[in-house]
NUDO-241160 format. One record per residue (C-alpha): residue number from 1; x, y, z. Coordinates in nm, 4 decimals. Layout:
BEGIN
+-----+----------+----------+----------+
| seq |        x |        y |        z |
+-----+----------+----------+----------+
| NUM |        X |        Y |        Z |
...
+-----+----------+----------+----------+
//
This chain:
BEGIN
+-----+----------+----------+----------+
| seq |        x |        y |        z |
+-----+----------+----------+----------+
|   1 |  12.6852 |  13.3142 |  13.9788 |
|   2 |  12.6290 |  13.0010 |  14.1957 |
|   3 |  13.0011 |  12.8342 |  14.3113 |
|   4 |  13.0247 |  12.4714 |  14.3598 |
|   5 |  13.0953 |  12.3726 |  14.6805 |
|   6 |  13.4528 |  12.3424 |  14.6269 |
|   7 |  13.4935 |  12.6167 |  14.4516 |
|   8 |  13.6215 |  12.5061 |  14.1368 |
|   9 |  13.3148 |  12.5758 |  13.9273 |
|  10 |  13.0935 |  12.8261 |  13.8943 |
|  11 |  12.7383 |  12.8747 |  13.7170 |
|  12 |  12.5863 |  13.1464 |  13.5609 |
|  13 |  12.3264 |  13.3125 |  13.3102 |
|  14 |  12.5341 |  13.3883 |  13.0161 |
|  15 |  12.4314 |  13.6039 |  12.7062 |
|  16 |  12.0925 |  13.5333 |  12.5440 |
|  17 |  11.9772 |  13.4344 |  12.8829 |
|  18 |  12.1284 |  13.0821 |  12.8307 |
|  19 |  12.2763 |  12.9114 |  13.1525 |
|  20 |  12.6722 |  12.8559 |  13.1528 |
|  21 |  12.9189 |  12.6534 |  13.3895 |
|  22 |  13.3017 |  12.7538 |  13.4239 |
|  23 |  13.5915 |  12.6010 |  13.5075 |
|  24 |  13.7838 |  12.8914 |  13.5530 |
|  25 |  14.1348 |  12.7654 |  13.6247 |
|  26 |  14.0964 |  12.5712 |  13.2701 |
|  27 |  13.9146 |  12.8417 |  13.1119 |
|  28 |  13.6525 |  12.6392 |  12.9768 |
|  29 |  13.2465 |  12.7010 |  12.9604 |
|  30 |  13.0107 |  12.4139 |  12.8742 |
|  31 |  12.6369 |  12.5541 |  12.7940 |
|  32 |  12.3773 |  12.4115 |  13.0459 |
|  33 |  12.0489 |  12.3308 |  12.8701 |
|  34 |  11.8385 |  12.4696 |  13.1750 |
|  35 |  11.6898 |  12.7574 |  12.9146 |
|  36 |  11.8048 |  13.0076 |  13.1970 |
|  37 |  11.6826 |  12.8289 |  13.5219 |
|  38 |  11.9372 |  12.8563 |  13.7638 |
|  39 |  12.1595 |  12.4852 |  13.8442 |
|  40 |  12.2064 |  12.3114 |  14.1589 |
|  41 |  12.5212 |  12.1764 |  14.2266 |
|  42 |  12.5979 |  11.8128 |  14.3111 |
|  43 |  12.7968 |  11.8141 |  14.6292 |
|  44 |  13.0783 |  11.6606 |  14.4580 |
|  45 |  13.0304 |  11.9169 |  14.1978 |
|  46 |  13.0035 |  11.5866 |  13.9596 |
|  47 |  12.6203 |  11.6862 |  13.8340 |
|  48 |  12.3983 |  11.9950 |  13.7885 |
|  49 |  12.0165 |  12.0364 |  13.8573 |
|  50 |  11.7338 |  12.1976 |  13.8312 |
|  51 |  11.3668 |  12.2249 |  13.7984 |
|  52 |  11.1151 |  12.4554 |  13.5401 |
|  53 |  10.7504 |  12.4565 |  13.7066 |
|  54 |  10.4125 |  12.5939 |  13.4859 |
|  55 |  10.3894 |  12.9525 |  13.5135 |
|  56 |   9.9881 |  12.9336 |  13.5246 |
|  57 |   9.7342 |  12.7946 |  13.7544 |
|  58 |   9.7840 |  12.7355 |  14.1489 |
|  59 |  10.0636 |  12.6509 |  14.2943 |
|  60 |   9.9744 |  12.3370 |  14.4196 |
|  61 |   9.8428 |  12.2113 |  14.0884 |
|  62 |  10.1601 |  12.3185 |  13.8554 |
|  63 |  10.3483 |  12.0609 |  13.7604 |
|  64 |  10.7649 |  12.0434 |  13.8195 |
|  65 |  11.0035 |  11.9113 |  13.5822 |
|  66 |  11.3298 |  11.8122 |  13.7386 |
|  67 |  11.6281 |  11.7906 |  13.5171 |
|  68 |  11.9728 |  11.6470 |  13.6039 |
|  69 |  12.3035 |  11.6612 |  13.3470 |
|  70 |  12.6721 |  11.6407 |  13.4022 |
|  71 |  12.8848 |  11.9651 |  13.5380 |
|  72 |  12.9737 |  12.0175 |  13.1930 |
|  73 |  12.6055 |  11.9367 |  13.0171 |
|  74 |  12.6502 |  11.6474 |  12.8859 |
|  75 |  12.3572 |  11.3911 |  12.9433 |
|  76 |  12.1161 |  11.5870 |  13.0228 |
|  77 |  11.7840 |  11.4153 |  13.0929 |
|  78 |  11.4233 |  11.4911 |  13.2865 |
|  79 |  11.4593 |  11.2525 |  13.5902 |
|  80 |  11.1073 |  11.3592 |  13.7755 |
|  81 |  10.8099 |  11.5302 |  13.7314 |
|  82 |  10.6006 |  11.6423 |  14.0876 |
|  83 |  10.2905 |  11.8766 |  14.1368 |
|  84 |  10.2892 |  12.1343 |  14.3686 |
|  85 |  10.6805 |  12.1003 |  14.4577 |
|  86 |  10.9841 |  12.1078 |  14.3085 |
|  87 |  11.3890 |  12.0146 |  14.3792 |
|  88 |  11.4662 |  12.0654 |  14.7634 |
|  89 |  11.8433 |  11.9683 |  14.7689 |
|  90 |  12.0635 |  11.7355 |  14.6505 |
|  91 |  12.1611 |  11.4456 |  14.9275 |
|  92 |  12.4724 |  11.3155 |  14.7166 |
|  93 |  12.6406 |  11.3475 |  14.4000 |
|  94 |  12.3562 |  11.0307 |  14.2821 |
|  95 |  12.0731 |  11.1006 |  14.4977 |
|  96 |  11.8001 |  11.3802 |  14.4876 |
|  97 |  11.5686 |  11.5386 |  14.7666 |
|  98 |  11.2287 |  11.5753 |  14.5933 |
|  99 |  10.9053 |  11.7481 |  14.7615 |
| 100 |  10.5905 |  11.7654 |  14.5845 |
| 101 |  10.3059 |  11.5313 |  14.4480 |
| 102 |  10.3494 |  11.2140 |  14.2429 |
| 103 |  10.1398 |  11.0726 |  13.9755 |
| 104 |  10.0398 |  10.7534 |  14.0930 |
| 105 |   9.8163 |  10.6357 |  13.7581 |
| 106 |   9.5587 |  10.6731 |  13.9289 |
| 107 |   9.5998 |  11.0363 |  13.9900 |
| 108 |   9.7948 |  11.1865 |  14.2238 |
| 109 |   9.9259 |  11.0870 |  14.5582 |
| 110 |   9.9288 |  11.2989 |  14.8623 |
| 111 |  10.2274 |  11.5681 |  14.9019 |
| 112 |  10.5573 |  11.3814 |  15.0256 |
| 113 |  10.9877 |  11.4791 |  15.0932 |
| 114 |  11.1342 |  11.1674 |  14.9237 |
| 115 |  11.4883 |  11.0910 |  14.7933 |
| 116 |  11.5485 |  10.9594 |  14.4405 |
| 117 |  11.8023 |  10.7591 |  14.3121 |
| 118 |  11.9516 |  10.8332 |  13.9730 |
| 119 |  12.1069 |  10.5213 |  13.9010 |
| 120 |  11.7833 |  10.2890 |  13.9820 |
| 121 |  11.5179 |  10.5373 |  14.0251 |
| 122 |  11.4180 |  10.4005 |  14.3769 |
| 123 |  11.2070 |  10.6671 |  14.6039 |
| 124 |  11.2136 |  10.6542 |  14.9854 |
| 125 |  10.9236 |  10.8790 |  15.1270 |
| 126 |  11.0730 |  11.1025 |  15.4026 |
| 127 |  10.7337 |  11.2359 |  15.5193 |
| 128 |  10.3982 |  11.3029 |  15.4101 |
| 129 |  10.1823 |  11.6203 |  15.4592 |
| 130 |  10.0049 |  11.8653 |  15.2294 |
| 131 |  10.2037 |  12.1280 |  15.4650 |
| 132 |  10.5656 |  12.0469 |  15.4234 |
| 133 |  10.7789 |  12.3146 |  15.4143 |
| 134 |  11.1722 |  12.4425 |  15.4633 |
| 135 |  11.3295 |  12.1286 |  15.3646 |
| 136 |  11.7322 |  12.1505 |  15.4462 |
| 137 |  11.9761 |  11.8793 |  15.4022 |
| 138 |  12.2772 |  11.8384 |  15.6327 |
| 139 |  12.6180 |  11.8658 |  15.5188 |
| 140 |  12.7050 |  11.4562 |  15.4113 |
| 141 |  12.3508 |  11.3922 |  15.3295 |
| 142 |  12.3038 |  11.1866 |  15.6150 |
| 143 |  12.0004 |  11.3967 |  15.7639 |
| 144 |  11.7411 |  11.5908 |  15.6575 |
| 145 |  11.5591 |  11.9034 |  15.8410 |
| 146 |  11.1884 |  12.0116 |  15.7520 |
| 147 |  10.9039 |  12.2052 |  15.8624 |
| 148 |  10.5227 |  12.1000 |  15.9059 |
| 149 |  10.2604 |  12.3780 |  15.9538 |
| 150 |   9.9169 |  12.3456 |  16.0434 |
| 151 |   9.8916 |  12.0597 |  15.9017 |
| 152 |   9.4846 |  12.0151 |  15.8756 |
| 153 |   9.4739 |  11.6331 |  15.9362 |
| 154 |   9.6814 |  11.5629 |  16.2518 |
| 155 |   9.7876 |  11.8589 |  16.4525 |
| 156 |  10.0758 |  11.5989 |  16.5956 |
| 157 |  10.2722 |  11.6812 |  16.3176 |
| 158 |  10.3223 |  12.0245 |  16.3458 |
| 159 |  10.6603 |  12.1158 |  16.4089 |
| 160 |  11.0029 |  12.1121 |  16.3399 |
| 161 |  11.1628 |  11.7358 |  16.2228 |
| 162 |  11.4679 |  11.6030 |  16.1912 |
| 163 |  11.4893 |  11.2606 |  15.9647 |
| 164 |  11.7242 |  11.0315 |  15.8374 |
| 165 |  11.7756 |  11.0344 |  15.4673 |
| 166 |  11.6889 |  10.6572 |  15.4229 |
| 167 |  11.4050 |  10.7249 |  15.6342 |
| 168 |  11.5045 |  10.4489 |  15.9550 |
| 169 |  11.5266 |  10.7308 |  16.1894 |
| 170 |  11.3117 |  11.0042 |  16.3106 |
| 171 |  11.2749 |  11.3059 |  16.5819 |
| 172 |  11.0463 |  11.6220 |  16.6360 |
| 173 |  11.2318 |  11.8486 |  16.8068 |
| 174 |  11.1207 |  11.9757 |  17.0998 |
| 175 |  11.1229 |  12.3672 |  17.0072 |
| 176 |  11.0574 |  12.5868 |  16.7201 |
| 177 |  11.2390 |  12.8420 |  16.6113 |
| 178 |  11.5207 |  12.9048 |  16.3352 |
| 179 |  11.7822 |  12.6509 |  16.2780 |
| 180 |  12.0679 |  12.6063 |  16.0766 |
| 181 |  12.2969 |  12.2993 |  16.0188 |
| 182 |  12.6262 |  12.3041 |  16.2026 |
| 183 |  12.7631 |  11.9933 |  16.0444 |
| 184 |  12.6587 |  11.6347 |  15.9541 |
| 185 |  12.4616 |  11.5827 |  16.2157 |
| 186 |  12.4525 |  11.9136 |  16.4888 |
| 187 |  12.1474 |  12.1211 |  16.3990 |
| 188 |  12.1556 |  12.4769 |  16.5320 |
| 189 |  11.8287 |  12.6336 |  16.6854 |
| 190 |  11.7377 |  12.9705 |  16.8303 |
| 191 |  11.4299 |  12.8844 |  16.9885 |
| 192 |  11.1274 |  13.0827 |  16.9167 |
| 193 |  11.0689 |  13.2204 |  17.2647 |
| 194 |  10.7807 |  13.5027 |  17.2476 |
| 195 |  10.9064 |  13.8018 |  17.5055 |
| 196 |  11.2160 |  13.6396 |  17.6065 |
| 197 |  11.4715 |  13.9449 |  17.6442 |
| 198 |  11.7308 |  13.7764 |  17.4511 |
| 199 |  11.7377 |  13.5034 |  17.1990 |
| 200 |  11.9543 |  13.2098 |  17.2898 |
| 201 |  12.1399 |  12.9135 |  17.0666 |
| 202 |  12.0587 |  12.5362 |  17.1499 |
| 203 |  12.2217 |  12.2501 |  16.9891 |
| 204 |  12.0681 |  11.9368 |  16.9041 |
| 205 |  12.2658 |  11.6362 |  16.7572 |
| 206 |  12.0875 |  11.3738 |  16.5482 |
| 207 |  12.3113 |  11.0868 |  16.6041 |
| 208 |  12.2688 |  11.0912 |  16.9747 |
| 209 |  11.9159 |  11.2711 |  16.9973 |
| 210 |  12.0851 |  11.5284 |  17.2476 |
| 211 |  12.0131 |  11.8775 |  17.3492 |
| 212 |  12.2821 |  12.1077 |  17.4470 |
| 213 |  12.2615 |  12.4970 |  17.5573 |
| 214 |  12.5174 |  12.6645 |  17.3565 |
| 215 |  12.4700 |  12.9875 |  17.5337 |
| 216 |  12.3134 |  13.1712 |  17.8603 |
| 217 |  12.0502 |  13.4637 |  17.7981 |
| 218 |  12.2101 |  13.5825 |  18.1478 |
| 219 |  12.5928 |  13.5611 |  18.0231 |
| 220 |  12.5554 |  13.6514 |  17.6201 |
| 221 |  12.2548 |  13.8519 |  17.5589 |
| 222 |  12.1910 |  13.8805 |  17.2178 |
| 223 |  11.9044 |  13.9326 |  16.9815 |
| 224 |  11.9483 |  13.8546 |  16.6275 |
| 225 |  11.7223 |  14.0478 |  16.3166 |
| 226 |  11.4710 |  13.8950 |  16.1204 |
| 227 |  11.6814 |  13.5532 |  16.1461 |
| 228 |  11.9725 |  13.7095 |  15.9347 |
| 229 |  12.2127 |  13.4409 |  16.0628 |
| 230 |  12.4703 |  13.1763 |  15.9140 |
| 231 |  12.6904 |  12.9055 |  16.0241 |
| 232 |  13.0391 |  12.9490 |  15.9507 |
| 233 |  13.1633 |  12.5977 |  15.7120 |
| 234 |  13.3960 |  12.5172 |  16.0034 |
| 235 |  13.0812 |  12.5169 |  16.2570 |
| 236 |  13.3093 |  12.7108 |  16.4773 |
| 237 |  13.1448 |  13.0431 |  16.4668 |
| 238 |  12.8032 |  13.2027 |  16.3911 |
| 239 |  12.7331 |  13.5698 |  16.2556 |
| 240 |  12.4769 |  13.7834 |  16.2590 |
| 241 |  12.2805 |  14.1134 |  16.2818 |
| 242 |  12.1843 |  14.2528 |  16.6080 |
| 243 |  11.8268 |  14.3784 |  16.6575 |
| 244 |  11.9595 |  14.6720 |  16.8515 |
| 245 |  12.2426 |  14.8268 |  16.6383 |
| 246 |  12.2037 |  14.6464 |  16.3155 |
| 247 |  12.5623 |  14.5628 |  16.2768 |
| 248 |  12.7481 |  14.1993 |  16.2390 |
| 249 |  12.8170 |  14.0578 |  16.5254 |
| 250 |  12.9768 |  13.6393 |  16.5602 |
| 251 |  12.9471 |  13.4196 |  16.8607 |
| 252 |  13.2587 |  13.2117 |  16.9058 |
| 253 |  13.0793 |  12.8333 |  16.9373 |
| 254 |  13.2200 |  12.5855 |  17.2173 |
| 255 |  13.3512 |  12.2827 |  16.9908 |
| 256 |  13.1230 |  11.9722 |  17.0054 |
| 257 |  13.0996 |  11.6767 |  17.1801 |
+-----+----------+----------+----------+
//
């Protein structure tokens, strides 16, 4: 099943195909009425999410119901519906990350990343482009990663972003490549470096709009396998498999700052 983040709950698909959460140091199970879609954890482990799209048509024309309810089930309710998208993350234990196509009234409006707030139901857009993609949300909320691919209006876009979640504060990074979070507000990026010998890791913090070289192709050669990598929760260490002998291997991170 799918743990909470601090472990004290876990989620699963129970008999009959019907969704369950544990609390296994209390021994209690509260039925989640997802009808089998798998839950999202609030960071705080306070709600559960999740989304059921159409199973006919185009992708970009099925419609996304997202559903939000208490850890134990309780208060369940539909909180969004989007075309063409679907739940991307949760930001905090009150506040959503949302991709896909709204219905405006007078039809719908063009594909955006936006945040939504339970409590009011306020949106704030993130971005806009019918080619949004990879959406990641920093540990704390704070910032937002995503993705833009040939995007057929304004070729400017393309590329990797990193944006605030209320949407004040923006940057395209200057390089492509697989990244990762590190923490709050330290992305991790191995560049996407056609016929390099040897992948390398670059840092960039949000808060300061910094990029650091965390290691030297010449000192720690290392080439990672169809970007089968992941951040230790610390952000002290990263493991992966090598390209050449397919076993794990974990780079020892200099602390930040």
């Amino acid at each position: 099943g799918r743990q909470s983040p601090d472990g004290r709950y876990v989620a699963y698909l129970a008999e009959a195909a019907q969704t369950a959460a544990e609390d296994p140091a209390a021994g209690e199970v509260w039925p989640i009425p997802s009808d089998g879609h798998e839950p999202l954890f609030s960071p705080g482990a306070v709600r559960l999410a999740w989304d059921r799209t159409v199973q006919s048509g185009a992708f970009s024309q099925r419609p996304t119901t997202v559903s939000v309810s208490n850890v134990d089930g309780t208060d369940a309710r539909e909180v969004a519906t989007v075309v063409g998208g679907g739940l991307a993350g949760w930001l905090d234990d009150d506040r959503l990350l949302l991709q896909g196509r709204l219905d405006t009234g007078a039809g719908l409006g063009p594909e955006q990343l936006f945040s939504l707030d339970l409590a009011t139901g306020q949106t704030v857009t993130l971005a806009e482009s019918d080619r949004l993609r990879g959406a990641t949300v920093a540990p704390g909320g704070e910032w937002v990663l995503y993705t833009i691919t040939f995007d057929p209006n304004d070729a400017s876009q393309n590329g990797q972003w990193v944006v605030r979640a209320d949407g004040s504060q923006r940057y395209k990074l200057e390089m492509v490549g697989a990244a990762q979070w590190r923490d709050g507000s330290r992305l991790l990026i191995i560049p996407q470096e056609l016929g390099a010998p040897s992948h390398r890791l670059v840092e960039f913090d949000a808060a300061t709009g910094q990029y650091t070289d965390l290691t030297d192709p010449e000192q720690t050669p290392f080439r990672v396998l169809a970007a089968d990598w992941r951040v230790s929760p610390t952000g002290e260490h990263v493991v992966f498999v090598h390209a050449e002998d397919q076993a794990l291997w974990v780079l020892e991170l200099p602390p930040g700052g």
